[in-house]
SEKEDO-631061 format. One record per residue: residue in one letter; x, y, z of N, C-alpha, C in turn. Coordinates in steps of 0.02 Angstrom, whole numbers, padded with zeros to 5 digits, always signed. Layout:
BEGIN
AXYZXYZXYZ/...
// end
This chain:
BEGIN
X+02414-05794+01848+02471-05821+01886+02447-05840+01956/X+02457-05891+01986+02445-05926+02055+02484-05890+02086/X+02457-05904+02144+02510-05887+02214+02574-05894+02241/X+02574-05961+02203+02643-06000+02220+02696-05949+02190/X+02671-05956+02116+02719-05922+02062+02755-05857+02087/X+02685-05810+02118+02683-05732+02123+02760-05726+02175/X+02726-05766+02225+02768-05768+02266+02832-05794+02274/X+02857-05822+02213+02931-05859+02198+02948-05801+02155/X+02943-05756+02095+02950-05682+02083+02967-05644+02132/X+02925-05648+02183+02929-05578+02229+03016-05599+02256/X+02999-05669+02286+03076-05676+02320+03131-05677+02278/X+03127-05694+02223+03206-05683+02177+03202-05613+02145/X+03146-05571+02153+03163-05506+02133+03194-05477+02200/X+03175-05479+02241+03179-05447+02318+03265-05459+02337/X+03275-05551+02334+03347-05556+02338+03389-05547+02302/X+03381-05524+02221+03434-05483+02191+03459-05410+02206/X+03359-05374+02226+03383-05302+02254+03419-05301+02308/X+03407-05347+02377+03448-05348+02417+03527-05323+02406/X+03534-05395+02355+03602-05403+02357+03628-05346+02306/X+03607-05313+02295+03625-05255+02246+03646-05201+02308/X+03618-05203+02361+03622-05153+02397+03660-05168+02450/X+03669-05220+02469+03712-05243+02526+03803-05265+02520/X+03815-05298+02436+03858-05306+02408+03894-05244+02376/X+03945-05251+02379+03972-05178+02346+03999-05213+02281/X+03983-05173+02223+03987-05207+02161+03965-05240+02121/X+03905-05273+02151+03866-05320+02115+03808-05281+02086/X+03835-05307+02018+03786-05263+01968+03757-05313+01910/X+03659-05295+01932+03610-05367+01890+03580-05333+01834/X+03592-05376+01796+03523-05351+01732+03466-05336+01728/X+03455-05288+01723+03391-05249+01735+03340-05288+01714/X+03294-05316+01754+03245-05361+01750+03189-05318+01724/X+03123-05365+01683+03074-05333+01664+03005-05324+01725/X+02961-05297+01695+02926-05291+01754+02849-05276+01729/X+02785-05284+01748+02721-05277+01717+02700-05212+01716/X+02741-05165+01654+02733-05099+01658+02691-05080+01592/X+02648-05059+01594+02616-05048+01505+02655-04971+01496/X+02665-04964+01418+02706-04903+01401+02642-04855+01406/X+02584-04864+01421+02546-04790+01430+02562-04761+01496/X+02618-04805+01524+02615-04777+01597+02690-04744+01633/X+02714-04733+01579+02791-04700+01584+02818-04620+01573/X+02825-04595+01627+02829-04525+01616+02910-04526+01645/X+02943-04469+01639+03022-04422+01662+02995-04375+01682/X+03075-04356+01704+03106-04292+01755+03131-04271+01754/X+03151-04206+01776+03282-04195+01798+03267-04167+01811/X+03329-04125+01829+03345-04058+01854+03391-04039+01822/X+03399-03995+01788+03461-03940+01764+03480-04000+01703/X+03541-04008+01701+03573-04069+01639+03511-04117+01632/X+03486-04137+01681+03443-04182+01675+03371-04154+01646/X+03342-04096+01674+03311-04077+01669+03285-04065+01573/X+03333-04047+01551+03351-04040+01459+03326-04114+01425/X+03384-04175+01464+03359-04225+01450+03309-04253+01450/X+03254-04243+01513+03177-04254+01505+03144-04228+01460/X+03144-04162+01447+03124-04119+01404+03163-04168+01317/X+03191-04181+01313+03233-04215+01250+03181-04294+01239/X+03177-04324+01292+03148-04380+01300+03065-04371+01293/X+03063-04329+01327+02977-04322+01293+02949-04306+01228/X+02982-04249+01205+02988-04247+01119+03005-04261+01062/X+03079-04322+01077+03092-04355+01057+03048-04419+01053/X+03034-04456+01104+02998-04518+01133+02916-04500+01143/X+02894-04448+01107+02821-04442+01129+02781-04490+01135/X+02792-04552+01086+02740-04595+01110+02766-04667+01132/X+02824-04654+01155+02843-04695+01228+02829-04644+01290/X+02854-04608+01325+02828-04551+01365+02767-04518+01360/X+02721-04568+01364+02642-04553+01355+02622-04510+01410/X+02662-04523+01475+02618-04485+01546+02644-04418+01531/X+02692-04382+01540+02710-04329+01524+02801-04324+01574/X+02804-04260+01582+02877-04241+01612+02853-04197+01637/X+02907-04195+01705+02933-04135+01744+02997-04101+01744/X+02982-04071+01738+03049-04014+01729+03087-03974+01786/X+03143-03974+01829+03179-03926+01863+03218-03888+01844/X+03224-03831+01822+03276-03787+01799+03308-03804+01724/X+03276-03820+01677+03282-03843+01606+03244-03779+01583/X+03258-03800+01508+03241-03754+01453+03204-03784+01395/X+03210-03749+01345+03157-03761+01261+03208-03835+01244/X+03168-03872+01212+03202-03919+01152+03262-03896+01121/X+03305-03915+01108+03362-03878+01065+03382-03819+01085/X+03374-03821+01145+03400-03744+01158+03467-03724+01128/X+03494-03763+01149+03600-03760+01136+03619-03760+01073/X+03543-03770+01022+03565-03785+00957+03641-03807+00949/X+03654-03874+00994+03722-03902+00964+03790-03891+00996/X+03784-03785+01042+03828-03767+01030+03833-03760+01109/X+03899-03780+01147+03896-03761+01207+03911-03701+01241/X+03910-03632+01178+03919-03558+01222+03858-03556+01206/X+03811-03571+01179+03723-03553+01173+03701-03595+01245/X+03730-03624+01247+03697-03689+01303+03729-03651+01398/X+03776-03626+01386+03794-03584+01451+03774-03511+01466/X+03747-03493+01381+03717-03420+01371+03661-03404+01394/X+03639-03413+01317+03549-03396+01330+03507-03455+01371/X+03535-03489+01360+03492-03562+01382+03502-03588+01458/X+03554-03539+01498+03564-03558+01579+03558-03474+01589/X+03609-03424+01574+03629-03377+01616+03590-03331+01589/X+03537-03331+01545+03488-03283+01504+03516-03219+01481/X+03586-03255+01426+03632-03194+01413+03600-03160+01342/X+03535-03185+01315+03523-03188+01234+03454-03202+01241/X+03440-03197+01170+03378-03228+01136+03374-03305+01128/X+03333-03356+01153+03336-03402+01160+03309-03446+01068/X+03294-03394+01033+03260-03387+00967+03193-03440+00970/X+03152-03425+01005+03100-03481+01028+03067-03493+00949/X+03062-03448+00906+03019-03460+00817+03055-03500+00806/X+03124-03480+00803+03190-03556+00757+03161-03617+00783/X+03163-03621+00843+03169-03710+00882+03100-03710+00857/X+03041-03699+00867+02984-03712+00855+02988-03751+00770/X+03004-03708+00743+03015-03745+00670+03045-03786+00665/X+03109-03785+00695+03124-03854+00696+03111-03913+00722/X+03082-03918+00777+03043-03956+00805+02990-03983+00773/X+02944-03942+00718+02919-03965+00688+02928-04008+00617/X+02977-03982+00590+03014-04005+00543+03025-04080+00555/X+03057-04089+00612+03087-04143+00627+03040-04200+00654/X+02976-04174+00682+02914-04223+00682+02892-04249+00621/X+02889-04181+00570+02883-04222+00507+02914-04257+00489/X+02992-04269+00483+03031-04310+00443+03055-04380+00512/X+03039-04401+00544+03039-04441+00601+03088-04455+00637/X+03151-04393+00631+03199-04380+00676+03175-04378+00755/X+03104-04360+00769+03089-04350+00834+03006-04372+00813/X+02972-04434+00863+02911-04437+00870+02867-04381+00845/X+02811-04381+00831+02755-04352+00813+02719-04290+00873/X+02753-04220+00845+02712-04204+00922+02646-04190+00948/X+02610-04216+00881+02532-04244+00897+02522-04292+00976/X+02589-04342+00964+02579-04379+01034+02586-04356+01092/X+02605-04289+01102+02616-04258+01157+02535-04210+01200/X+02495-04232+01143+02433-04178+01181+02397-04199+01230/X+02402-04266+01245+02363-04297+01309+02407-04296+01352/X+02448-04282+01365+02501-04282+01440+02502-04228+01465/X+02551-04242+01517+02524-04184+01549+02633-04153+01585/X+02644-04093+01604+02705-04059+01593+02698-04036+01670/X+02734-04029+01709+02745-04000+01776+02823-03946+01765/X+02813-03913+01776+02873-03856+01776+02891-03821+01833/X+02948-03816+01879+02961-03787+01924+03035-03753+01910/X+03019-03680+01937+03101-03627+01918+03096-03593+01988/X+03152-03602+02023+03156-03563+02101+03177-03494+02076/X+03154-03428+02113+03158-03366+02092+03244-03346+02126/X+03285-03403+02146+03321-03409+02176+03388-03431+02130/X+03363-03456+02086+03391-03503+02027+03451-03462+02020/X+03505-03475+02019+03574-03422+01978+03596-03468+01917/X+03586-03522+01918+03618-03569+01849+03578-03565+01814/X+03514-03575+01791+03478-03583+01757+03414-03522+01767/X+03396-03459+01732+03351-03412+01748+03306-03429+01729/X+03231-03376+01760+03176-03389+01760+03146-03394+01673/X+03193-03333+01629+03172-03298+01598+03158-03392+01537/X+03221-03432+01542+03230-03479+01510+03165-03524+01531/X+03148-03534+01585+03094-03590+01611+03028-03579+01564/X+03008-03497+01562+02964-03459+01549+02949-03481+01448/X+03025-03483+01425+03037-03507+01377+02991-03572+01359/X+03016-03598+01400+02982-03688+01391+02921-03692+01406/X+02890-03662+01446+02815-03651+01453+02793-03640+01404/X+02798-03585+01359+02783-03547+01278+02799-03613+01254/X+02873-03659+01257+02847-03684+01184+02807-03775+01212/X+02817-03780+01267+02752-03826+01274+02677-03824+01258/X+02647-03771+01272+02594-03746+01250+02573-03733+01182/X+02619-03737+01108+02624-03747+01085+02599-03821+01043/X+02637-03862+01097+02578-03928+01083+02548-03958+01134/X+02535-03950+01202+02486-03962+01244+02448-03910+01262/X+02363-03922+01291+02331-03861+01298+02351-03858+01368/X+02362-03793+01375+02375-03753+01436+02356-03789+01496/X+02287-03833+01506+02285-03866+01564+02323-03901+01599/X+02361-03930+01509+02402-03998+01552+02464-03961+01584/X+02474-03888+01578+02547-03872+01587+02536-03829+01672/X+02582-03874+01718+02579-03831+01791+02648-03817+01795/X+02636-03749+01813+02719-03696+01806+02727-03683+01879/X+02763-03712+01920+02774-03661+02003+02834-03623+01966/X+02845-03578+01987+02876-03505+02000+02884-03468+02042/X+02861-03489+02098+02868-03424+02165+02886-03459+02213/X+02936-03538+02204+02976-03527+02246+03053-03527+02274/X+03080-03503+02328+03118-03451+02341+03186-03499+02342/X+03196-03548+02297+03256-03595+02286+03299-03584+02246/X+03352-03600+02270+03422-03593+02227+03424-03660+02165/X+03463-03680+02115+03474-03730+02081+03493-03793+02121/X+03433-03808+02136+03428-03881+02176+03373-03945+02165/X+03367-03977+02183+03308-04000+02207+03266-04008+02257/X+03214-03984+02256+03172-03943+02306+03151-04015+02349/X+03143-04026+02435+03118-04070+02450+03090-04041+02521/X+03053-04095+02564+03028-04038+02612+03048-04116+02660/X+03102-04160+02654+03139-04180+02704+03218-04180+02719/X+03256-04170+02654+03322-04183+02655+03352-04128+02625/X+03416-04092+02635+03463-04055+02594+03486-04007+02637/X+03498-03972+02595+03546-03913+02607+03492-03855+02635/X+03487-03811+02650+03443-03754+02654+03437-03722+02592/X+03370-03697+02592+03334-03690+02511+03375-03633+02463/X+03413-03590+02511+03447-03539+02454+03527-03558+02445/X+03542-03626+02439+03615-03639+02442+03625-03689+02368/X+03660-03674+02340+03679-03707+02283+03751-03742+02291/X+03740-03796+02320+03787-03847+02335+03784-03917+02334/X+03854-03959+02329+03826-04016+02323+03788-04043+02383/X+03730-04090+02378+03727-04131+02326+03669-04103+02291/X+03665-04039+02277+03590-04007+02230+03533-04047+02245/X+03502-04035+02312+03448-04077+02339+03437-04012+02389/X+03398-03982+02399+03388-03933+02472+03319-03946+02504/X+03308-03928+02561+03260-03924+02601+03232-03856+02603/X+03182-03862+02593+03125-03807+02536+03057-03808+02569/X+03059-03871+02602+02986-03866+02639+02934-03880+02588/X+02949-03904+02516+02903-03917+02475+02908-03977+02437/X+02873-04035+02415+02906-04078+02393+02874-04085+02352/X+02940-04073+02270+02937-04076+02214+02914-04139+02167/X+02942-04198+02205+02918-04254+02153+02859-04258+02168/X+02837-04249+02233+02760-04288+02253+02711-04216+02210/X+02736-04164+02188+02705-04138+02151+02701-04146+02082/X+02736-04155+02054+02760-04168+01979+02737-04229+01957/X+02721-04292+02006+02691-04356+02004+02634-04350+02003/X+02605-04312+02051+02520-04308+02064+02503-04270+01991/X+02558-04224+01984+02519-04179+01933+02510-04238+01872/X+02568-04279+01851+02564-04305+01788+02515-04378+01796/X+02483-04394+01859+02481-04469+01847+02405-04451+01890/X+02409-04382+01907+02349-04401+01942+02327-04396+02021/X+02273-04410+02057+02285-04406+02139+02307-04473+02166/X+02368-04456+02191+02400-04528+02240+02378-04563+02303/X+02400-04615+02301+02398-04616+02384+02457-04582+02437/X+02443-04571+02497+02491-04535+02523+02571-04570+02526/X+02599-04533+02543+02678-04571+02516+02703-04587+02583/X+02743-04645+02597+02772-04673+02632+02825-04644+02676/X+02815-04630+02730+02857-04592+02773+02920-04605+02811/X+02908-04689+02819+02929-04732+02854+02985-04771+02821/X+03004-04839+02836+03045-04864+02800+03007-04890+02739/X+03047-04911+02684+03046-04909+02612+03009-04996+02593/X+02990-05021+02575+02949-05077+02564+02976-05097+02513/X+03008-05077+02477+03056-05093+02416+03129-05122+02421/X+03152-05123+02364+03223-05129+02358+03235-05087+02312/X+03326-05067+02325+03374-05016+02259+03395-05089+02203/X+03401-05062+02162+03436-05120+02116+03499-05085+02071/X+03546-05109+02094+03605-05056+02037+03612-05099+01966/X+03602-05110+01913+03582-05109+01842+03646-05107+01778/X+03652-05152+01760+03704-05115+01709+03669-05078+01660/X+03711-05028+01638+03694-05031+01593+03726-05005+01515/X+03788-05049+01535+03838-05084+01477+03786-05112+01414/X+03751-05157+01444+03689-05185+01402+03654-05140+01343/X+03662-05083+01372+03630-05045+01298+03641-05015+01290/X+03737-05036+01262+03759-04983+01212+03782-05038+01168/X+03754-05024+01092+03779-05070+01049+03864-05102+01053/X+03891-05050+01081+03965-05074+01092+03998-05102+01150/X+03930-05108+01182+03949-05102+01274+04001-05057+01302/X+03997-04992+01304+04056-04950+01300+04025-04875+01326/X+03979-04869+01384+03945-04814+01372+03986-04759+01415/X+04043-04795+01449+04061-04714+01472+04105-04681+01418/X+04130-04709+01358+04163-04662+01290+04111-04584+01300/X+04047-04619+01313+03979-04594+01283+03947-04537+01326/X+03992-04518+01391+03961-04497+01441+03919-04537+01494/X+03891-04599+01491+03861-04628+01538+03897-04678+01556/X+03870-04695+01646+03912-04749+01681+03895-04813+01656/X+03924-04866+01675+03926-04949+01697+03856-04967+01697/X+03838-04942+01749+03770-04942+01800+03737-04886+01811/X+03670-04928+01802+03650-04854+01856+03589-04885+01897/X+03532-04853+01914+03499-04870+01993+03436-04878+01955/X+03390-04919+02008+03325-04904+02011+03297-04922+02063/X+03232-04891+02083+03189-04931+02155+03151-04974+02133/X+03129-05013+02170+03065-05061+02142+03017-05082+02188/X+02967-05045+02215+02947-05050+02281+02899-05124+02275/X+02879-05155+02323+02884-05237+02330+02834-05251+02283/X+02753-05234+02259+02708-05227+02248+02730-05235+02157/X+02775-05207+02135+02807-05226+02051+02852-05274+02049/X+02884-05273+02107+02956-05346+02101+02885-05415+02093/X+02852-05403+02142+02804-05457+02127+02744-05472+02096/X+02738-05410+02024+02727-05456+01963+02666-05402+01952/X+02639-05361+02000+02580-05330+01974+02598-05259+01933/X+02536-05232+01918+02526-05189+01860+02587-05146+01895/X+02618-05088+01866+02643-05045+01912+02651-04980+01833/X+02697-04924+01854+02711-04857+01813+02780-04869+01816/X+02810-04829+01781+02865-04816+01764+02904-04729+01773/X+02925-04716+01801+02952-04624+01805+03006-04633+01801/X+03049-04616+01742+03105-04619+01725+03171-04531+01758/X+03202-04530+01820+03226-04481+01844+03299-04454+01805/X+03297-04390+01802+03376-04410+01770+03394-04353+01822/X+03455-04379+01862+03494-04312+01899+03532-04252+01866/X+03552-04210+01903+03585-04147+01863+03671-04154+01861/X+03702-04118+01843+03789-04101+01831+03785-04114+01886/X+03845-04130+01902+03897-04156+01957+03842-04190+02020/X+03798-04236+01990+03753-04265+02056+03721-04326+02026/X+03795-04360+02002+03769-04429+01971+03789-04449+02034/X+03793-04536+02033+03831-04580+02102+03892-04562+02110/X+03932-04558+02063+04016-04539+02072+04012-04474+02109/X+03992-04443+02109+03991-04376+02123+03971-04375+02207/X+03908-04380+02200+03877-04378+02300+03823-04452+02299/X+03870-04485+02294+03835-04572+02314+03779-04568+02292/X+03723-04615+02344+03669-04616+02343+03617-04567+02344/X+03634-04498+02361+03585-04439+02406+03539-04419+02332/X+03537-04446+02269+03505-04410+02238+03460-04472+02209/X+03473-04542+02228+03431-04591+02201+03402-04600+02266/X+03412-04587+02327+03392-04601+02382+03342-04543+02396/X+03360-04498+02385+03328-04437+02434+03300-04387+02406/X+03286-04375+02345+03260-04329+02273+03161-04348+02293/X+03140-04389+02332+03078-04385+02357+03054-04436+02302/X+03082-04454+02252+03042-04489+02213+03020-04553+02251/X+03027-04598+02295+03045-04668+02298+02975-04666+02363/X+02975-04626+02395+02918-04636+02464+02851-04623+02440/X+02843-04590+02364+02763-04580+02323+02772-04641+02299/X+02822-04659+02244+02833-04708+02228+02793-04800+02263/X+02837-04787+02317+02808-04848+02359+02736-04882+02386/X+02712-04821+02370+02641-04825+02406+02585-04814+02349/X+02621-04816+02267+02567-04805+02218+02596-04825+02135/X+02629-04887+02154+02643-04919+02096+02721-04915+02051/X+02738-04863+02078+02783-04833+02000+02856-04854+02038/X+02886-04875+01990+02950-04887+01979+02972-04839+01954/X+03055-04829+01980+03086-04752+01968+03150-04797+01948/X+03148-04765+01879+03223-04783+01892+03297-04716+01873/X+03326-04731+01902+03384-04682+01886+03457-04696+01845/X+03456-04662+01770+03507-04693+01731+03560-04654+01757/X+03622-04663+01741+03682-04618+01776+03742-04604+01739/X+03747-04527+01698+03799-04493+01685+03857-04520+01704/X+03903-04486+01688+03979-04500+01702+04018-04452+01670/X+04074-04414+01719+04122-04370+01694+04167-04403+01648/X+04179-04361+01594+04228-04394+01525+04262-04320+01520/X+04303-04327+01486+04353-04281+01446+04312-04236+01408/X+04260-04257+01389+04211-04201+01346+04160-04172+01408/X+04150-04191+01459+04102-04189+01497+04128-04196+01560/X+04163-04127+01609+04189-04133+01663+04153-04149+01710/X+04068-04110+01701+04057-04115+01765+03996-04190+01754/X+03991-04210+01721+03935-04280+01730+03869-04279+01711/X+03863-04205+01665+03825-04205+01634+03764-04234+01584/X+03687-04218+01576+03678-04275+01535+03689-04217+01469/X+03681-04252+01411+03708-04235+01339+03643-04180+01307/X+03651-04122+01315+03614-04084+01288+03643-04010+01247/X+03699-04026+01218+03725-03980+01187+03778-04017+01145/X+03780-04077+01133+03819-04119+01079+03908-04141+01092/X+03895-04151+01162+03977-04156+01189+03970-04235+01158/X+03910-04287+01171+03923-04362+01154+03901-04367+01076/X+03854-04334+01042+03841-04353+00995+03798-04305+00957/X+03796-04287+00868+03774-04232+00868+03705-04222+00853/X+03682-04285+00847+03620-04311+00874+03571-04311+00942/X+03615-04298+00985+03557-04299+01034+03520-04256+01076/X+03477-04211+01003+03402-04217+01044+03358-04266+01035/X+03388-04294+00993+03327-04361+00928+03321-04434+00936/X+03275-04461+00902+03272-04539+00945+03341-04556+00907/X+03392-04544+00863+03466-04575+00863+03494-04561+00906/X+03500-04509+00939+03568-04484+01002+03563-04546+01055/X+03639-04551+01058+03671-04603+01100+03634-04632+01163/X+03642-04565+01195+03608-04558+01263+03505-04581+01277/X+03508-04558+01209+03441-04544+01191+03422-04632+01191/X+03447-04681+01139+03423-04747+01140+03455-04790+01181/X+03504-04770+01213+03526-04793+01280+03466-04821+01318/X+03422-04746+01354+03385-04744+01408+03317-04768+01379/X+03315-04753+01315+03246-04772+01260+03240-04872+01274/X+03310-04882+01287+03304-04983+01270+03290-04978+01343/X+03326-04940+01383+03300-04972+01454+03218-04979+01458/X+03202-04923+01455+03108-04909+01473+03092-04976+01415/X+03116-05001+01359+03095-05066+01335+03098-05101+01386/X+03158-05111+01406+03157-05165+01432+03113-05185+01492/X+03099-05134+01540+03057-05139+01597+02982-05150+01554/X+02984-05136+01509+02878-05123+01486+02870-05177+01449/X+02942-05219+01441+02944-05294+01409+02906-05349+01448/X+02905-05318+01524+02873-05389+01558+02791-05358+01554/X+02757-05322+01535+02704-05303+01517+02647-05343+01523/X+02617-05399+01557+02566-05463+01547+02527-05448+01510/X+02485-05391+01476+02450-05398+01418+02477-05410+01366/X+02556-05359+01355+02588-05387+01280+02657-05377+01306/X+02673-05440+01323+02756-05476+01320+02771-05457+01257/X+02835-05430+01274+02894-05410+01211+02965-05456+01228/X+02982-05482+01169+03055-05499+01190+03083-05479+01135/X+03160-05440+01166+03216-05412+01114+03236-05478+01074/X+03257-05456+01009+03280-05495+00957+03332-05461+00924/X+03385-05499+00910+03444-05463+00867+03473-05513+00812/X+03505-05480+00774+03514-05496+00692+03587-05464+00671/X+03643-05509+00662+03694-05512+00643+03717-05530+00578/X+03682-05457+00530+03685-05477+00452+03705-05426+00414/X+03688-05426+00342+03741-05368+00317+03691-05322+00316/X+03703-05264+00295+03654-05202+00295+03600-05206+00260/X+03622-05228+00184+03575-05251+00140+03523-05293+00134/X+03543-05346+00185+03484-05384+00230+03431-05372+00273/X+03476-05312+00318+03430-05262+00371+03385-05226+00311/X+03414-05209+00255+03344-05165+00232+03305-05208+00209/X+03309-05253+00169+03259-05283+00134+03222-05331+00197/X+03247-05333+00238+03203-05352+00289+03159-05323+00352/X+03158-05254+00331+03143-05208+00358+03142-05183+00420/X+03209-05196+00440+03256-05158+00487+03269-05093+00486/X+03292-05106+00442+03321-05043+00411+03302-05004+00345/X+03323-04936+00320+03310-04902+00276+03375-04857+00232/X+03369-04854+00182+03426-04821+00143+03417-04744+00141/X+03476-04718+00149+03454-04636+00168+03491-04610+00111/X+03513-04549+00124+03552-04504+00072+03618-04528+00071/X+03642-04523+00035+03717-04556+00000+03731-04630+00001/X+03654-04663+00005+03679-04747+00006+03686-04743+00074/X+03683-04724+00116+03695-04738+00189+03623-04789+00219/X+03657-04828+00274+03599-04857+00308+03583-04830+00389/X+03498-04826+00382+03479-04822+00458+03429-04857+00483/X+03435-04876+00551+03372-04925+00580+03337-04882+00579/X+03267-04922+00570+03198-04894+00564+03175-04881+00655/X+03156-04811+00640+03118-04785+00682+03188-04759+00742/X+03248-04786+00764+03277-04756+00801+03323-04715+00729/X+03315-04730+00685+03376-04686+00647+03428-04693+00656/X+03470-04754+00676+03544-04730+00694+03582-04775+00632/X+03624-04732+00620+03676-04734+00571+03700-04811+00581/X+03703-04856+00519+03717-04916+00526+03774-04933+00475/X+03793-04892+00426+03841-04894+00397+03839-04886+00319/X+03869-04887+00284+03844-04915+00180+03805-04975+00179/X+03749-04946+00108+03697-05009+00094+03746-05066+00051/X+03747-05112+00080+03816-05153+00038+03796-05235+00070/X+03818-05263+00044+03811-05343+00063+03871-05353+00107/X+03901-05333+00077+03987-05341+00140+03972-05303+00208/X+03943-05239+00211+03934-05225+00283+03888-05247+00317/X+03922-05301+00367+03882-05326+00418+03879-05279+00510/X+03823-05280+00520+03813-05253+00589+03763-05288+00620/X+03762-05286+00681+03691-05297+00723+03644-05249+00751/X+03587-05269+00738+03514-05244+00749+03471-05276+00789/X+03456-05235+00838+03413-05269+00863+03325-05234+00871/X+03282-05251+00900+03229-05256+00896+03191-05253+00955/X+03194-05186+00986+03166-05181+01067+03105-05178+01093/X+03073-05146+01031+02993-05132+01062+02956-05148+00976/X+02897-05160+00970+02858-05139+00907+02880-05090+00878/X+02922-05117+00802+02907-05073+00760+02979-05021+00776/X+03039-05019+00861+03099-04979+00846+03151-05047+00861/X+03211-05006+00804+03267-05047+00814+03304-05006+00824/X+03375-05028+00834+03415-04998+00862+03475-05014+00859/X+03543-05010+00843+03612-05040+00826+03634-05090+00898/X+03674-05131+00879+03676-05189+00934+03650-05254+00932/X+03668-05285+00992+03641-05346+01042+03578-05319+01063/X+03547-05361+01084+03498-05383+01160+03537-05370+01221/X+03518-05325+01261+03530-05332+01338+03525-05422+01343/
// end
């Protein structure tokens, strides 16, 4: 690509983020960007925290870099159920049955409900539990350590534990004071968590940006990927955020760190302070990676804005079918679509089921039922009369729907 070009990119990426941030309301389609999928790792904290953990074992070989974890637990902890999920799995009222999930976890690699967790042994896991924690105990973190190790060797797994934080996110410029569990679950800790959890998974950085931001926010729909366009039914908002510091708006290689916030600390909740100020965005700026932040939403099943880790949206989602799950799965397509070694473009197909299989979309399951290949999601009876759309996001997964 010439100069001219690079530089006509940079400015229509730059003046959409602008106007994303200056306009109230204006919400753009998440543009692609030159991201290769070996270079995409997650995060959270607490709700979110589950979800990374869901996305890595689910998505092992999309989430090639690895995850960080704040105050989360094992795979399946909640098995489904939300007094297991407030029990053993936050308030360490029980046995977390770490043998059960293990088997099942494996089970489910075999039968391709969840990626292969062969793909999980080259990455690498960052884990942090404040001895401070009252929502989520140590005893649970300790949990997830055991069953990571399980399939990564111990090197790749860094556990902090000793320090003295409440259920927050730890930063060593912005928040609350480190033993306060309040909104907006961000405290000042004197330690900063992402620039650890980044270095750990991606490697040694350059130093992070102290100053003003070299980037732009971009607010995102992302109506776009829900086959129904309908995602707050689903628990998730309209929109949600991402940074894009100048260096990827204009076209070069960059990473991908996919953040997910915790209960009650989506945008509705405390604005900006957790896409702004969670530390991800100032490592970010100064070493390639694009962050982006998808965003919960309080529903009737889901007061406080939770992400879906105990089956309030779907009873699917720890697995590449859960709602939530290929939601955030099409986004990371879509950004690793502008890829310059291998351009991807989504494709969709408005035909009957019976078409999707024999054209290998899709697959016939138990009772005559249909599912897309590789995301698994329920597409309806194998029949010539049922028509749906499929689409086609990355090599080899589809997924119910349109094209963003």
């Amino acid at each position: 690509m010439n100069m001219r070009h690079a530089a006509a990119r940079f400015l229509v990426a730059a003046l959409i983020g602008l106007c994303s941030i200056s306009a109230s309301g204006v919400v753009v389609r998440l543009p692609r960007y030159n991201v290769s999928v070996n270079e995409v790792s997650v995060s959270g904290l607490s709700s979110g925290a589950y979800m990374a953990v869901q996305m890595h074992f689910a998505y092992s070989t999309t989430v090639r870099k690895g995850a960080g974890v704040i105050a989360g637990g094992p795979m399946y902890c909640s098995e489904g159920n939300v007094m297991i999920a407030e029990g053993p799995c936050m308030a360490d009222t029980g046995s977390r049955r770490l043998g059960y999930l293990l088997s099942v976890i494996r089970t489910w690699s075999s039968n391709g409900y969840i990626d292969p967790t062969g793909a999980m042994a080259a990455s690498k896991v960052y884990l942090l539990s404040g001895t401070l924690d009252s929502a989520v105990r140590q005893p649970v973190m300790n949990d997830l350590r055991t069953m990571y190790a399980q399939f990564l060797p111990l090197a790749n797994i860094a556990y902090k534990n000793d320090l003295a934080a409440e259920h927050a996110m730890p930063t060593d410029f912005f928040g609350n004071a480190c033993a306060v569990k309040a909104p907006p679950y961000i405290d000042n800790c004197n330690f900063d968590t992402a620039g650890a959890l980044l270095t750990w998974i991606y490697g040694p950085l350059r130093a992070k940006n102290s100053g003003p931001l070299s980037g732009v926010f971009i607010n995102f729909d992302q109506a776009a990927f829900w086959g129904n366009a309908d995602p707050a039914a689903h628990g998730m908002a309209d929109s949600g955020y991402a940074y894009v510091p100048a260096d990827c708006a204009a076209g070069q290689a960059c990473r991908l760190h996919v953040a997910f916030h915790g209960c009650k600390q989506n945008a509705a909740s405390v604005g900006d302070a957790f896409y702004r100020n969670a530390g991800y965005n100032r490592w970010a700026d100064t070493n390639h990676i694009i962050v982006l932040y998808p965003q919960a939403v309080r529903t009737a099943a889901n007061e406080y804005g939770c992400w879906d880790w105990w089956g309030y949206e779907d009873l699917n989602f720890p697995a590449k079918s859960g709602g939530q799950m290929v939601a955030v799965k099409t986004m990371i397509d879509r950004i690793v679509s502008g890829y310059s070694h291998v351009p991807f473009n989504c494709i969709d197909w408005f035909d009957s089921n019976a078409v999707h299989v024999a054209s290998g979309r899709a697959y016939v399951g138990p009772g005559q039922q249909v599912y897309a290949v590789n995301s698994n999601q329920y597409l309806g009876a194998y029949s010539p009369l049922a028509y749906t759309s499929v689409r086609n996001t990355s090599a080899g997964y589809f997924a119910y729907g349109r094209c963003p």
